[in-house]
C-alpha positions as CSV (number, residue, x, y, z in Angstrom):
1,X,237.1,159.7,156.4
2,X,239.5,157.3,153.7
3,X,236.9,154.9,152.0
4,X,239.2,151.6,151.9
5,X,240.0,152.0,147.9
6,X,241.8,155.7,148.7
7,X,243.4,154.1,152.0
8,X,244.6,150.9,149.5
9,X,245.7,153.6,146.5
10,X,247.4,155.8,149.3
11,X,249.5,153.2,150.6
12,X,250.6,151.6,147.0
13,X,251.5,155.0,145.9
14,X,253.6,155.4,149.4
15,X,255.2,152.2,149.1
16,X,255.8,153.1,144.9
17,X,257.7,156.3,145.5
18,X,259.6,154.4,148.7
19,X,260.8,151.8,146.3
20,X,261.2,154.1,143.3
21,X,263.4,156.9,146.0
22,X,266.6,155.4,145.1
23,X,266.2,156.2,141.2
24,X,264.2,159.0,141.0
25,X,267.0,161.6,140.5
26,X,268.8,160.0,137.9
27,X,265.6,159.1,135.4
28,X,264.6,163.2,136.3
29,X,267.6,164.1,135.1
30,X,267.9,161.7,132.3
31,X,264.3,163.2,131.5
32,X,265.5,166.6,131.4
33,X,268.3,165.7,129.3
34,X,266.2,164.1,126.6
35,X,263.9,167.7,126.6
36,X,267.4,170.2,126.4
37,X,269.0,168.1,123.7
38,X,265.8,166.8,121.7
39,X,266.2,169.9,119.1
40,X,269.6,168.6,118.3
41,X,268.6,165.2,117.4
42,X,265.7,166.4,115.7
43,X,268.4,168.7,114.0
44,X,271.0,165.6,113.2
45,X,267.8,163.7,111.8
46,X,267.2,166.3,109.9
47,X,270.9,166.0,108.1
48,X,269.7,162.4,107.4
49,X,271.8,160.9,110.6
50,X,270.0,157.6,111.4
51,X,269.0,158.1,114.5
52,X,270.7,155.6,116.5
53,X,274.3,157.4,115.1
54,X,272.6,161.1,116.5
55,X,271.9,159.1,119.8
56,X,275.5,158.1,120.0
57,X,276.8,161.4,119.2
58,X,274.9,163.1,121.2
59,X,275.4,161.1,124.2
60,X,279.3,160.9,123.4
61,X,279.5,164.9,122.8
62,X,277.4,165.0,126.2
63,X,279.7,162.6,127.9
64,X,282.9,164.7,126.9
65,X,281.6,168.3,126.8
66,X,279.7,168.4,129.8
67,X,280.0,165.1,132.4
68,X,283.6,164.7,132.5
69,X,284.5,168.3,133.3
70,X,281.6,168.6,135.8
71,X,283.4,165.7,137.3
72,X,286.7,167.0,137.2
73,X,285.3,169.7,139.3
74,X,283.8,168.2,141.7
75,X,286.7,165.9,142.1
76,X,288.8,169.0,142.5
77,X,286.6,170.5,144.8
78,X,286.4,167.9,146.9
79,X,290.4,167.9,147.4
80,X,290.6,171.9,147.9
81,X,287.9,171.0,150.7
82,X,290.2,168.0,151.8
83,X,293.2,170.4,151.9
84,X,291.6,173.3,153.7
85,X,290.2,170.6,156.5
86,X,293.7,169.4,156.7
87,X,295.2,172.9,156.9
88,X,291.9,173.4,159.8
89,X,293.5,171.1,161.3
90,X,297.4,171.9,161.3
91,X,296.2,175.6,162.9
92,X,297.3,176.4,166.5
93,X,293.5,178.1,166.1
94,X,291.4,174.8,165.8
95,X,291.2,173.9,169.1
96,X,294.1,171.7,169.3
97,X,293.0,170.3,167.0
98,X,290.2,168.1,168.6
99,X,286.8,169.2,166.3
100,X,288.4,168.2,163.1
101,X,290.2,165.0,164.7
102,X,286.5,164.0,166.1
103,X,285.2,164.7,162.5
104,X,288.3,162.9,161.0
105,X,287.4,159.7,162.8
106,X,284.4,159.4,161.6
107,X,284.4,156.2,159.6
108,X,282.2,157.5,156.5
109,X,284.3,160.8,156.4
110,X,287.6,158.8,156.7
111,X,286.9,156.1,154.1
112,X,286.2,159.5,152.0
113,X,289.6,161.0,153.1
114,X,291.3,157.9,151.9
115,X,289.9,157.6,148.9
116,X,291.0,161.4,148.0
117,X,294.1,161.1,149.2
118,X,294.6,158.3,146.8
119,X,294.4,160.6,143.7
């Protein structure tokens, strides 16, 4: 059986990871980021670039070259999905209509609908 010192180091470690759930993925990735692009900081330090101007460039080149189209595709994605559901919808084969209405009143997945239809 759990002596009381595992029981006491299970439960910390449960409450820990329930506390720490919420940002988790974004310090992995920021971890994982920091091992892909080391070599080219090492590389700008190498080409005497302080190191706080190699941060800054590397997070900037990041930023434009890889974030911001990522985002731009999701975005885009998300209104072809948008368009397609209201197409679903339009079809004299969705049932009348009634399966994407019922999904469409959904609060979350209306607020969402909304906020895309705003672009």
């Amino acid at each position: 059986m759990f002596s009381n010192r595992k029981l006491f180091a299970y439960v910390v470690f449960g409450l820990l990871l329930y506390i720490l759930w919420p940002i988790l993925v974004p310090v992995l990735m920021g971890g994982i980021f920091a091992i892909l692009f080391y070599p080219w900081q090492r590389k700008l330090r190498s080409w005497k670039v302080s190191s706080a101007l190699s941060a800054a460039l590397l997070s900037f080149g990041i930023t434009v070259v890889i974030l911001v189209p990522l985002g731009l595709l999701v975005a885009l994605t998300a209104r072809f999905g948008l368009q397609q559901v209201m197409a679903l919808k339009d079809s004299p084969a969705s049932l009348d209509g009634n399966l994407v209405e019922t999904i469409l009143t959904y609060p979350a997945v209306s607020s969402v609908v909304m906020t895309l239809q705003s672009f």
